[in-house]
OpenMM code with the backbone's topology and positions (N, CA, C; nanometers):
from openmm import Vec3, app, unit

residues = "UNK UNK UNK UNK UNK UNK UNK UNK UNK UNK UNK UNK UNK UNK UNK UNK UNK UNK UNK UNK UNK UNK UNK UNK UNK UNK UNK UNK UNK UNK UNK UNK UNK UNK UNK UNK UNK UNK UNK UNK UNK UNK UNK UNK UNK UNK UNK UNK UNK UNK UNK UNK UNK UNK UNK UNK UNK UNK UNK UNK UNK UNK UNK UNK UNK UNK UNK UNK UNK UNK UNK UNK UNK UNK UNK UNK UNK UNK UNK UNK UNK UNK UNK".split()
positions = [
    Vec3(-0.6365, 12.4037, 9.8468),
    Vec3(-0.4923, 12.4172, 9.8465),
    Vec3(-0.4372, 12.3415, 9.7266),
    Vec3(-0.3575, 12.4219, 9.6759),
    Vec3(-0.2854, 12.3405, 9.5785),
    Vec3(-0.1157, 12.3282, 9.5828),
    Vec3(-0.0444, 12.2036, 9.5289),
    Vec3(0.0349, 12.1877, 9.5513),
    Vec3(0.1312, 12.1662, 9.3814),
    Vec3(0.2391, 12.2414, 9.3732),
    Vec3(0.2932, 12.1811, 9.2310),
    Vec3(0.4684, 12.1834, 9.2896),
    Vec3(0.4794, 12.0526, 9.1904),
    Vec3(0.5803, 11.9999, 9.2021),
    Vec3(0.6850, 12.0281, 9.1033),
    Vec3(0.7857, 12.0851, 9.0539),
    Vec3(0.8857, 12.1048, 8.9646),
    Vec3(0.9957, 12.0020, 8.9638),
    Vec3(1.0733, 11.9669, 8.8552),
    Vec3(1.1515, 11.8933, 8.8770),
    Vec3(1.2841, 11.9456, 8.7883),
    Vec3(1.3451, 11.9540, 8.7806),
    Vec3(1.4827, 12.0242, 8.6937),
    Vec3(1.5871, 11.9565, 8.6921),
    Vec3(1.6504, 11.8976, 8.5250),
    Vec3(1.7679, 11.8164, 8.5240),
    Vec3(1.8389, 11.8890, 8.4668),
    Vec3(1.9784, 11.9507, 8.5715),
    Vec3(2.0842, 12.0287, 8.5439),
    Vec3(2.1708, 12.0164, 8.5806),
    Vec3(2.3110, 12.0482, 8.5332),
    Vec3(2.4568, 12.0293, 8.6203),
    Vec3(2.4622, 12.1936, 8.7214),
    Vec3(2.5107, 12.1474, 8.8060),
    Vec3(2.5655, 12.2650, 8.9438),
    Vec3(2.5794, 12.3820, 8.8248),
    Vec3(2.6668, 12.3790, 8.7373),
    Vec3(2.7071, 12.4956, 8.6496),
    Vec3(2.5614, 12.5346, 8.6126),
    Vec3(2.5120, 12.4984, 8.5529),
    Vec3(2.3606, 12.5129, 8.4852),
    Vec3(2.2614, 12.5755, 8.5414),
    Vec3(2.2476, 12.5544, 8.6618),
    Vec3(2.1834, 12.5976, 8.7536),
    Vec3(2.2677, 12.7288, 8.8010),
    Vec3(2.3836, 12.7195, 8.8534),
    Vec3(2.4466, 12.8666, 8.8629),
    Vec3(2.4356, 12.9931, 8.7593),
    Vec3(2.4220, 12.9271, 8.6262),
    Vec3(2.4009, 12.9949, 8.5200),
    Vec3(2.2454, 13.0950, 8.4904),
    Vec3(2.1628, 12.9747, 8.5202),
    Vec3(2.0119, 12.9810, 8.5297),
    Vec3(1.9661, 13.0952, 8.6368),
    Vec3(2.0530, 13.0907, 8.7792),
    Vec3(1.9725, 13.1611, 8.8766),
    Vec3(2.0520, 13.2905, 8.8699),
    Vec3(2.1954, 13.3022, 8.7696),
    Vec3(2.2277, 13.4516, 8.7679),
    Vec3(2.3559, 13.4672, 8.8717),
    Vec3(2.4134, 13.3578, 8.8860),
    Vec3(2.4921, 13.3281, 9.0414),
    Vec3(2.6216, 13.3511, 8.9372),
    Vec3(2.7514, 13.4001, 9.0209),
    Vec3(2.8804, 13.4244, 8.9396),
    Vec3(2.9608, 13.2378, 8.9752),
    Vec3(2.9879, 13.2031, 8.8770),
    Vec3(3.0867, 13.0859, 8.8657),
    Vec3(3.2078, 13.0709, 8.9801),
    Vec3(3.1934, 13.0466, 9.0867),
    Vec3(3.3546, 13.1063, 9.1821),
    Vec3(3.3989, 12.9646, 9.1379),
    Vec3(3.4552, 12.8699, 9.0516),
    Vec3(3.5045, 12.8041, 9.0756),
    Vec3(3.6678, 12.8140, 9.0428),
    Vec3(3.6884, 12.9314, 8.9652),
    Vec3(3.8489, 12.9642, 9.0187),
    Vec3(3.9021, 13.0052, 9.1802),
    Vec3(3.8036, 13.1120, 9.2040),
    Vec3(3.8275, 13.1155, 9.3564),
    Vec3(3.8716, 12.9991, 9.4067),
    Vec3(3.7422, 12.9005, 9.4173),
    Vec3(3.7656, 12.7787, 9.4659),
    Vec3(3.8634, 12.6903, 9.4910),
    Vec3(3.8993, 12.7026, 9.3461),
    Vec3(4.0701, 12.6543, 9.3328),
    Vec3(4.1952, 12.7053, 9.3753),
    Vec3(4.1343, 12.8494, 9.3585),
    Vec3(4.3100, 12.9361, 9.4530),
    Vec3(4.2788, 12.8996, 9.5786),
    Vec3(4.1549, 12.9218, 9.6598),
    Vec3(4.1001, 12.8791, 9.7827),
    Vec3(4.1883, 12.7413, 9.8524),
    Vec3(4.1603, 12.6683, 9.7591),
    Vec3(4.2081, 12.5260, 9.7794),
    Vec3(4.3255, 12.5457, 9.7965),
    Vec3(4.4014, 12.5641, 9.6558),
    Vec3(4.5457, 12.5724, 9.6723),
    Vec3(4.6408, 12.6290, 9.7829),
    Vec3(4.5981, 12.7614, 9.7872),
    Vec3(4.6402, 12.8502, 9.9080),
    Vec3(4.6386, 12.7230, 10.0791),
    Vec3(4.5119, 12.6569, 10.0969),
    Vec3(4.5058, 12.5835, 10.2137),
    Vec3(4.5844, 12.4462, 10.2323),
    Vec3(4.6118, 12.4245, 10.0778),
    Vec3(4.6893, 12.2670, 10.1261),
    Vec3(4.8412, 12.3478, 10.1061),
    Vec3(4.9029, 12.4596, 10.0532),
    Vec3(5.0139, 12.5277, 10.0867),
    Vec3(5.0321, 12.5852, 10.2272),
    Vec3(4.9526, 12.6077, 10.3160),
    Vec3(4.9649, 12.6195, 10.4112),
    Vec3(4.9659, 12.4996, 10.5036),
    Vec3(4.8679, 12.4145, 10.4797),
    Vec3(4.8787, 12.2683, 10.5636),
    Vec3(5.0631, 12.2416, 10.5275),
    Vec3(5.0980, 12.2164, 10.4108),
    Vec3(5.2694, 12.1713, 10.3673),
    Vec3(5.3282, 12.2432, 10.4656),
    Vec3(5.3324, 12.3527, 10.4764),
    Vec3(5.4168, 12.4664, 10.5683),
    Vec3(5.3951, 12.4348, 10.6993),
    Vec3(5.2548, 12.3869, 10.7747),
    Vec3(5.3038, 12.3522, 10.8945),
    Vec3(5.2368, 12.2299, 10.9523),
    Vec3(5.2931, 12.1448, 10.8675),
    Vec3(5.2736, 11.9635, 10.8743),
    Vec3(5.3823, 11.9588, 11.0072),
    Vec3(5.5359, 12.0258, 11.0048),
    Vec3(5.5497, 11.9723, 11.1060),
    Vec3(5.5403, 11.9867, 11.2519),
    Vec3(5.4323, 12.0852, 11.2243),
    Vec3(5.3656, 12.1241, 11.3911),
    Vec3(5.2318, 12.0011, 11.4138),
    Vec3(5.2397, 11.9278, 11.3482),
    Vec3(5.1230, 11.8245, 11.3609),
    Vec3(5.2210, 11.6985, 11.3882),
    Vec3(5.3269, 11.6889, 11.3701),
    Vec3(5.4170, 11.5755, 11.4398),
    Vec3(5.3893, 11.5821, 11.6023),
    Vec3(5.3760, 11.4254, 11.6374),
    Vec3(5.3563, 11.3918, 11.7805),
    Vec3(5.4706, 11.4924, 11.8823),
    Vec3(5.6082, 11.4687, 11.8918),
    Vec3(5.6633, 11.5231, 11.9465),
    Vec3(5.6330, 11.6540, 11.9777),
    Vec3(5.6316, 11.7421, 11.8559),
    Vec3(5.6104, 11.8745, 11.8575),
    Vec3(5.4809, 11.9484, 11.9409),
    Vec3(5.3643, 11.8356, 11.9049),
    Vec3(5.1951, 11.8864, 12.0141),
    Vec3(5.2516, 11.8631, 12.1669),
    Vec3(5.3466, 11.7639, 12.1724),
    Vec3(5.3524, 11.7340, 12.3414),
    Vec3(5.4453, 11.8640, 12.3621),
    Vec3(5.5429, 11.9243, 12.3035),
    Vec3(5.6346, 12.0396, 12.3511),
    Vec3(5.5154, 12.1312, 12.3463),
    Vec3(5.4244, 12.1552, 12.2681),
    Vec3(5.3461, 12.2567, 12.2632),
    Vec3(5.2376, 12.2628, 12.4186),
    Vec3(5.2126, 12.1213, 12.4220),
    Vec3(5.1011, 12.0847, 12.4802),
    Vec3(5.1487, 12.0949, 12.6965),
    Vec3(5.2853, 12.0772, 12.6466),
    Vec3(5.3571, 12.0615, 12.8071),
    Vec3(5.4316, 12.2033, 12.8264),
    Vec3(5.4503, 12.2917, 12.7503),
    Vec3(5.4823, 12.4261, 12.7357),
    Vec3(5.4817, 12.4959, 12.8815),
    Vec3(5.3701, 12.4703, 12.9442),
    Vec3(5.3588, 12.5147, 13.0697),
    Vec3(5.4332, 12.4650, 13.1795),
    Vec3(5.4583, 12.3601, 13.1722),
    Vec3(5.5319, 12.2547, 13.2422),
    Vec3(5.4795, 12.1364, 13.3146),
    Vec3(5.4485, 12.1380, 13.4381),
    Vec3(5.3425, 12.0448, 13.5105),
    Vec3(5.2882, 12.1676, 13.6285),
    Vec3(5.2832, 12.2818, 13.5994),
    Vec3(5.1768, 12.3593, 13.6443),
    Vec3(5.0470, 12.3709, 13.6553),
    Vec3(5.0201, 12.3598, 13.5122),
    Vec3(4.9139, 12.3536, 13.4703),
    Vec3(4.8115, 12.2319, 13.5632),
    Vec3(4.8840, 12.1127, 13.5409),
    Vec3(4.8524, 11.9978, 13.5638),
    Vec3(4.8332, 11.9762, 13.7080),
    Vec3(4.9046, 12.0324, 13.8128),
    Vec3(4.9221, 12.0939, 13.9427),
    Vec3(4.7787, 12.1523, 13.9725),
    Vec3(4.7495, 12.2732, 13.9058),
    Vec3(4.6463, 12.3731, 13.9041),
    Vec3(4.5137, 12.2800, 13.8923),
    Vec3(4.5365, 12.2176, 13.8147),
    Vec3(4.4019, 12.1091, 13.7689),
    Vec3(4.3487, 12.0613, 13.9206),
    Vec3(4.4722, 11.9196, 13.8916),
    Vec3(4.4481, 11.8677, 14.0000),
    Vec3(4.4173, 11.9400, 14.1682),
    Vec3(4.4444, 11.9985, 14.1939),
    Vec3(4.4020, 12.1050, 14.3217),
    Vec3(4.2754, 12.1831, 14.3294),
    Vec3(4.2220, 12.2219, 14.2034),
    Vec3(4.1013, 12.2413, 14.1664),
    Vec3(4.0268, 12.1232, 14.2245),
    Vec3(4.0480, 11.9726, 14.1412),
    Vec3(3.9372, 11.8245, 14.1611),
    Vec3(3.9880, 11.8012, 14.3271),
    Vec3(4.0382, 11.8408, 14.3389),
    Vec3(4.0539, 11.7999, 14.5884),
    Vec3(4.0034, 11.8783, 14.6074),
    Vec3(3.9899, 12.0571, 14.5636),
    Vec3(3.9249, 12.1353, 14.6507),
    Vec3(3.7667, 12.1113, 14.6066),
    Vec3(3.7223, 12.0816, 14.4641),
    Vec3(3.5808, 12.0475, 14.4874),
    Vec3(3.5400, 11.9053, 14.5388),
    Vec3(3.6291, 11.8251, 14.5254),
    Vec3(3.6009, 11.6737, 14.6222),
    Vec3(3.5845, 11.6944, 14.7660),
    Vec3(3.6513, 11.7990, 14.7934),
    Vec3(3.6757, 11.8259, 14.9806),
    Vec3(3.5212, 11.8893, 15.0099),
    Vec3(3.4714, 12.0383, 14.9391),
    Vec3(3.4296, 12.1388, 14.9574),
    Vec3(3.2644, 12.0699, 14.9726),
    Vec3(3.1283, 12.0711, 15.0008),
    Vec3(3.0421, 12.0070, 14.9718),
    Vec3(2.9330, 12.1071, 14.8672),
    Vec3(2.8517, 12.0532, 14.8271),
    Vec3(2.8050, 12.1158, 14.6599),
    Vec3(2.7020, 12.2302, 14.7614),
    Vec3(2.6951, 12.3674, 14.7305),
    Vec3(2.6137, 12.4527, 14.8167),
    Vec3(2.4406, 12.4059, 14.7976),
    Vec3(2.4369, 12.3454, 14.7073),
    Vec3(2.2673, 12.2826, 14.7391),
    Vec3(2.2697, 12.1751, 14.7943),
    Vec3(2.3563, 12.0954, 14.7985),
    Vec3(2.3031, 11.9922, 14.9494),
    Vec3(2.2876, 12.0641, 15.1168),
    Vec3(2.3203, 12.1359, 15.1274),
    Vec3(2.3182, 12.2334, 15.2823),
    Vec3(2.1870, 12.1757, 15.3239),
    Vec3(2.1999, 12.1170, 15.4695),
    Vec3(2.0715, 12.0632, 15.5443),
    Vec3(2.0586, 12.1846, 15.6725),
] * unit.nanometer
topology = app.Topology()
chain = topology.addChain("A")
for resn in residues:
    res = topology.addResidue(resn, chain)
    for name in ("N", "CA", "C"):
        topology.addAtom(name, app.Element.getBySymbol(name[0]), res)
């Protein structure tokens, strides 16, 4: 068995160049741009207030529903313990 080792000193570009790969690094940049223009646009749905209106939307239904779920499986016993 034989084993060979290569070693190659290149920049990212160089290597993209070398293996025939297309340059996206404009993409990259509209990519970018486009996502922190959208983060700006809805920064203020990431304000505290705003997640709890989002988050309580339902009302205390939800929270109702939960809780009645954890009593009916606390009450109910797990079907593999059955003696």
């Amino acid at each position: 068995m034989m084993k060979v080792n290569v070693e190659i000193d290149c920049t990212p570009a160089e290597a993209r160049a070398f293996l025939g790969l297309p340059d996206v690094t404009a993409l990259n940049e509209r990519f970018s741009a486009e996502m922190i223009r959208r983060m700006d646009e809805n920064m203020s749905s990431l304000e505290p207030d705003a997640l709890m209106r989002q988050w309580t939307a339902y009302g205390g239904q939800m929270s109702d529903t939960f809780m009645n779920l954890m009593r009916q499986a606390a009450v109910t016993p797990a079907a593999g313990n059955k003696k």
